[in-house]
C-alpha positions as a Python dict, from the first residue, in 0.01 Angstrom:
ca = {
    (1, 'X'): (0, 0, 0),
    (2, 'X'): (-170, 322, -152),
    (3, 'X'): (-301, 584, 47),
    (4, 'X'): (-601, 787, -127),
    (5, 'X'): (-772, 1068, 35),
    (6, 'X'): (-1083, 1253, -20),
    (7, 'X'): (-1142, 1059, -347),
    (8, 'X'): (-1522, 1187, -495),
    (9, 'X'): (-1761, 942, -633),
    (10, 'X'): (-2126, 905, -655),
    (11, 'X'): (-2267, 661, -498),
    (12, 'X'): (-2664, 605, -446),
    (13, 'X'): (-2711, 933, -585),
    (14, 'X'): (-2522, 1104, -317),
    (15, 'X'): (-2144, 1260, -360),
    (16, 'X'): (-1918, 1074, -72),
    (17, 'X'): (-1582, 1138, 0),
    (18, 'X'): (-1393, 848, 52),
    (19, 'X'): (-1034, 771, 209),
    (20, 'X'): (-932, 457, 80),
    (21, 'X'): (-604, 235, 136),
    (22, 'X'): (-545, -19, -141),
    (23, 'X'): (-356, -299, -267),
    (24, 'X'): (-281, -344, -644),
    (25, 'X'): (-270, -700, -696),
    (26, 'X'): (-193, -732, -1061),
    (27, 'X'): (-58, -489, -1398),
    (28, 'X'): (-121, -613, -1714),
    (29, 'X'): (12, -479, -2091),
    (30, 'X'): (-214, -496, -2366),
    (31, 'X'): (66, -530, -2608),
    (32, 'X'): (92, -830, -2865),
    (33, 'X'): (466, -814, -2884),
    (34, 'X'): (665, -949, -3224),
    (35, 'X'): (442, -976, -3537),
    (36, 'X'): (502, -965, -3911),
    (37, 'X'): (264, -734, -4137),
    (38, 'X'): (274, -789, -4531),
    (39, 'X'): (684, -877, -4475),
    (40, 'X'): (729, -582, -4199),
    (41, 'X'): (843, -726, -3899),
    (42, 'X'): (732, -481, -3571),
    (43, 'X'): (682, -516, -3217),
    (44, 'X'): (381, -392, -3022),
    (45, 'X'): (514, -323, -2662),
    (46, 'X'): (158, -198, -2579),
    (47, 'X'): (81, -27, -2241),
    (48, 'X'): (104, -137, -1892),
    (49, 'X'): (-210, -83, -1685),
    (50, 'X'): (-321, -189, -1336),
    (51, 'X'): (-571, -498, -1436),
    (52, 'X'): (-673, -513, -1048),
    (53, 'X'): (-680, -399, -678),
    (54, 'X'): (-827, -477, -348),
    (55, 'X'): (-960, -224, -84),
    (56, 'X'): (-751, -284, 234),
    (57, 'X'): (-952, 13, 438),
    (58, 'X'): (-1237, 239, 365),
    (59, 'X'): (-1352, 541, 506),
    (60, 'X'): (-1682, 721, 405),
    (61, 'X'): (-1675, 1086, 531),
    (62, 'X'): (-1452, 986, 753),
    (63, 'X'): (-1607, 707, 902),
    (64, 'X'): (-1437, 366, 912),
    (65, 'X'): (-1648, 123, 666),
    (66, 'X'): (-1676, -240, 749),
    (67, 'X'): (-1963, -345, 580),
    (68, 'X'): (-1860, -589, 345),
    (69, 'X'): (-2144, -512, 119),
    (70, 'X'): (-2081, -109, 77),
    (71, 'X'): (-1723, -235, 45),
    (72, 'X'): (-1809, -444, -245),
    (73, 'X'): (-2040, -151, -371),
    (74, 'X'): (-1760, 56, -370),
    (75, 'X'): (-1485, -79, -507),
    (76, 'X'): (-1728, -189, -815),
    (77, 'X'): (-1785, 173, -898),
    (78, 'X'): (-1371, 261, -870),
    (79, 'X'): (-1339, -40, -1129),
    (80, 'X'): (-1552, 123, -1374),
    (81, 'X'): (-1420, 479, -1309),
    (82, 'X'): (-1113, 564, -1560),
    (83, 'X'): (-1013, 873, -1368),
    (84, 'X'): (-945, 630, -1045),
    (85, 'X'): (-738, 404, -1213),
    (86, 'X'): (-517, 690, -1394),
    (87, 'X'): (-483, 832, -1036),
    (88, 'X'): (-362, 433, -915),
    (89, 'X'): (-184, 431, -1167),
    (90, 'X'): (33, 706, -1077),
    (91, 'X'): (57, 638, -715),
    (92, 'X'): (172, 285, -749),
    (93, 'X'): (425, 419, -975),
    (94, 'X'): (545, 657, -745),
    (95, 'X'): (536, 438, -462),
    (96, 'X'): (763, 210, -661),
    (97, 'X'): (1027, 479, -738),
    (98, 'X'): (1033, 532, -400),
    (99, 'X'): (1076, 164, -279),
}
């Protein structure tokens, strides 16, 4: 599990700070692997990349969230947000290293 604190975001027009604790559930790689180009044969080993997660616990300003709904709110605007998933990324990584 991933620990993230005072992550930024915007949500209904207002800047929240949110502590979150997450799960990655599945990396993907965007790579095609072995193919042949006019004779050439390559390989595309593409990059891995964290496909998706799941929100274990939330807190808003340091309040607890169990709201199902701001949950799902939430965690729709961290799979849109590039500069989350670099930061998940990371973290998974380094939890990995570690494990």
């Amino acid at each position: 599990m991933i620990s993230i604190n005072n992550y930024e975001i915007e949500y209904h027009n207002i800047t929240i700070l949110l502590d979150l604790e997450i799960n990655v559930t599945s990396w993907w790689n965007d790579g095609i692997g072995e193919y042949e180009y006019w004779g050439s044969k390559e390989f595309d080993k593409g990059r891995d990349y964290i496909e998706d997660f799941s929100i274990v616990n939330l807190k808003i300003n340091n309040k607890l969230i169990s709201d199902l709904n701001i949950i799902k709110d939430i965690y729709e605007i961290l799979r849109n947000d590039k500069k989350f998933f670099e930061l998940l990324e990371k973290e998974d990584k380094k939890e990995n290293e570690t494990v």
